[in-house]
C-alpha positions, 0 to 999 in steps of 0.5 A: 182717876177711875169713875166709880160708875165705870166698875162693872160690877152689876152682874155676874158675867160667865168667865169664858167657857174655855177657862172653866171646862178642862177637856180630859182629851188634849191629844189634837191640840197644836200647842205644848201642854203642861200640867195646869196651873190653876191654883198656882202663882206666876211670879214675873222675874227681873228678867220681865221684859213687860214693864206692866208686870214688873214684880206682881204676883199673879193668881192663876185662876183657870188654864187649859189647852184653851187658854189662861186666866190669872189676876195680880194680887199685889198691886192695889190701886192708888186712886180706888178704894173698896169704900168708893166701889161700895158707895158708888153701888149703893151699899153701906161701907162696914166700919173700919173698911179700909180694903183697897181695890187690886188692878188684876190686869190689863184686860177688861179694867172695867169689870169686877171680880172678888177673890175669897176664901172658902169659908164663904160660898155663893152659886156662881163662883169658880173654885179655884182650889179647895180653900179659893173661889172667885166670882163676879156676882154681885151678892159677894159684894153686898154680903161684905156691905153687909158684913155677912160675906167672906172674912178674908178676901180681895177686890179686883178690876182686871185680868190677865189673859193668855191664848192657846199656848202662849202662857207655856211659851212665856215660860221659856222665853220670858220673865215667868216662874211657876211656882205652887201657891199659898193662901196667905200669901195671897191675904195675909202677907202685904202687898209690898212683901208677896212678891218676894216672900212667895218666893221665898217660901221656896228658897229662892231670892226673887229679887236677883233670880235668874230664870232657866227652866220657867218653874220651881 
């Protein structure tokens, strides 16, 4: 089990300079660009060769010619819960918490971030559309200790993260689809059910999709 002292979620750490400034000039870069997909889900297909991925949702937060950024947003942890973080930073645990924490990926599991929907606002956060942000300031969490936060939201520890190229590359040769994003699936739908109902929304039966193009 994960020790609560080891959540870094103490300060808010800068996501890397690559993932938040999209450069208008992409013309010297060696990799295949597509259009971003920040804002958009990546659903991993039966066809995933990683077994870490197996079936997750994942939000893409930031993606340029630089790189990649996404957390998964429907795999809670079994042995964590938002209460245990909550106490474990000396907050108060509102009534009738019951919020889980979610595994965002295999990088940096240590570290904290939340995901919240725009009716809340702090300064150091990322807008990851117009309705999401993401930030790993410390007030987020207090406010929700303090009921004074966002009303709809995920904690997260971990990310996924991609190279140069590499997430358009894992588009045509693994278990990726694209497709756009929508916010209640994100905190609105259980977590058993976003995998397919993302899908779905579109027409398409994840569950035996075969992937060709990488996106829908």
């Amino acid at each position: 089990m994960t020790l609560l002292g080891e959540i870094c979620y103490c300060d808010f750490l800068k996501l890397d300079d690559r993932f938040l400034e999209v450069e208008e000039d992409m013309k010297d870069t060696q990799h295949t660009v597509i259009d971003s997909l920040t804002g958009s889900f990546l659903l991993s297909t039966p066809q995933m060769p990683d077994s870490r991925f197996a079936e997750q949702v994942i939000y893409i937060c930031a993606h340029n010619h630089e790189g990649a950024m996404g957390v998964a947003i429907n795999k809670p942890n079994p042995q964590l819960t938002l209460a245990e973080v909550l106490l474990s930073n000396n907050f108060p645990v509102p009534p009738e918490t019951t919020a889980p924490v979610y595994m965002g990926g295999p990088v940096e599991m240590n570290a904290g971030f939340v995901l919240y929907q725009s009716d809340y606002s702090t300064e150091q956060q990322i807008a990851v559309s117009s309705t999401v942000y993401l930030s790993r300031e410390n007030k987020v969490l207090e406010d929700i200790a303090y009921q004074r936060g966002p009303e709809k939201f995920l904690f997260i520890v971990g990310y996924a993260g991609w190279g140069p190229g590499q997430l358009e590359e894992e588009l045509v040769s693994q278990g990726w689809l694209t497709i756009p994003a929508q916010d209640s699936i994100i905190f609105d739908v259980p977590d058993d059910m976003k995998w397919r109902q993302a899908a779905a929304l579109y027409g398409i039966d994840i569950s035996t999709f075969r992937d060709f193009v990488g996106n829908a």
